[in-house]
C-alpha positions in Angstrom: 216.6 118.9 235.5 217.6 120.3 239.0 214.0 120.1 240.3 211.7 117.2 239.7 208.4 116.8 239.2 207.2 116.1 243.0 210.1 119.0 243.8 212.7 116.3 245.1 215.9 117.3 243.9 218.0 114.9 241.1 221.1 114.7 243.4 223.2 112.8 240.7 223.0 116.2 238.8 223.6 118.5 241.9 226.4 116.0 242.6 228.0 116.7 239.3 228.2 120.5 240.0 229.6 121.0 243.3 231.9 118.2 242.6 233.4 120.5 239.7 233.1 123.5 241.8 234.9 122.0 244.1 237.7 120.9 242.1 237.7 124.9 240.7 237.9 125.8 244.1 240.6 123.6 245.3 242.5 124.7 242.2 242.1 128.8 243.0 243.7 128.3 246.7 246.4 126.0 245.6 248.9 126.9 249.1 246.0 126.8 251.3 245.1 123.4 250.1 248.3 121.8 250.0 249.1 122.9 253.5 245.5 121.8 255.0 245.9 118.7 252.8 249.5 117.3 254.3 248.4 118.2 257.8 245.0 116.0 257.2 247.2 113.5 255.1 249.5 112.4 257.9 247.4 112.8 260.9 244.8 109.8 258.6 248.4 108.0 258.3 249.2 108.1 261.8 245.3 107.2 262.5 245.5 104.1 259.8 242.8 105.4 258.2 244.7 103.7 254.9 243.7 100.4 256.4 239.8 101.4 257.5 236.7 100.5 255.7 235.7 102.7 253.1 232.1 103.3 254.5 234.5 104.2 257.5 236.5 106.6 256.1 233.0 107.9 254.3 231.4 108.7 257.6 234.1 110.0 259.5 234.7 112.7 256.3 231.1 113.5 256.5 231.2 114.1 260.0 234.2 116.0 260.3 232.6 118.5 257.3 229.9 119.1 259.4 231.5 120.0 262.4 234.1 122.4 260.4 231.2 124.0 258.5 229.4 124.7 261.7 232.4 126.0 263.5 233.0 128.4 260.5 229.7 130.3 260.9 228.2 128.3 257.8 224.9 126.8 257.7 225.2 122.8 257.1 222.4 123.3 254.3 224.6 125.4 252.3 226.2 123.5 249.5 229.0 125.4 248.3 230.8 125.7 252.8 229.7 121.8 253.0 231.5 120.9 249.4 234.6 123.3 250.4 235.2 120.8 253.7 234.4 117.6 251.6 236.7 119.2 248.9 239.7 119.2 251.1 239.1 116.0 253.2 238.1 113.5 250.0 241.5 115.0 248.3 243.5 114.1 251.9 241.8 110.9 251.7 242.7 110.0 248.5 246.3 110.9 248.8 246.0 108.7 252.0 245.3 105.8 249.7 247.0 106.4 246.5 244.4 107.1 244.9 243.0 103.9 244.9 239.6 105.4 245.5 239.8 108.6 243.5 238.7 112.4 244.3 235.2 111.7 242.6 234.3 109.1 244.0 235.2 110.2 247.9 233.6 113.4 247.2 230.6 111.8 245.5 229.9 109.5 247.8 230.2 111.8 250.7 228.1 114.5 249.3 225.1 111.9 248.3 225.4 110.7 252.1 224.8 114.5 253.3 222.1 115.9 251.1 220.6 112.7 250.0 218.4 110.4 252.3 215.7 108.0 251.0 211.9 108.5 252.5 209.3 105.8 251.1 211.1 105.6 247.9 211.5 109.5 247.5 214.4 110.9 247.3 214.7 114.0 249.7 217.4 116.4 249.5 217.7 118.2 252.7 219.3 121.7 250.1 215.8 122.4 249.2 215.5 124.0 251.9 218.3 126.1 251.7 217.6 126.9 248.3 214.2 127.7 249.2 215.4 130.2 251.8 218.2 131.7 248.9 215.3 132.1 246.2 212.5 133.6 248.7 
């Protein structure tokens, strides 16, 4: 179930969606993505980011998505332009590092830190309100 009870969102299951969306969309624009993905790739080499803290790497990806969905017109609440810029960072980042942390679990992780924040033991999904706004 998408919505719960108290109308929190179950993020493991809206994880589970964009994160195959994603990998259809990264699939569909195969040039794009390799091009964007081996300029990202070296410029993390050059910065080390091979040899930084996961959590690190975690909140730099999440901050750079949100600056790049912003400066593409896109509202930060809208899951499908914030999973296209995790899409193509967790797949540079994972190149970056062999694959020792793979695609899922950078894009997981990354996605759960955006959308899911914990409020007296609730979990709050800041989408509901975009998919309030989509469904009014």
């Amino acid at each position: 179930m998408l919505i719960n009870k108290d109308k929190t969102m179950d993020i493991e299951t809206l994880i589970q969606i964009y994160l195959h969306a994603s990998k259809v969309g990264l699939e569909a624009k195969k040039d794009f993505v390799k091009e964007w993905t081996e300029r990202m790739l070296w410029q993390m080499m050059v910065d080390g980011f091979q040899n930084k803290p996961f959590s690190s790497v975690i909140t730099f990806i999440c901050d750079q998505t949100k600056i790049a969905v912003k400066n593409n017109g896109w509202d930060t609440y809208d899951p499908d332009g914030v999973s296209w810029f995790l899409a193509l960072y967790s797949e540079s980042y994972s190149k970056c590092v062999s694959r020792r942390y793979s695609y899922d679990i950078i894009f997981s992780e990354c996605f759960r830190r955006l959308y899911h924040m914990s409020s007296d033991g609730l979990h709050v999904c800041c989408m509901i309100r975009y998919i309030k706004q989509e469904t009014s």
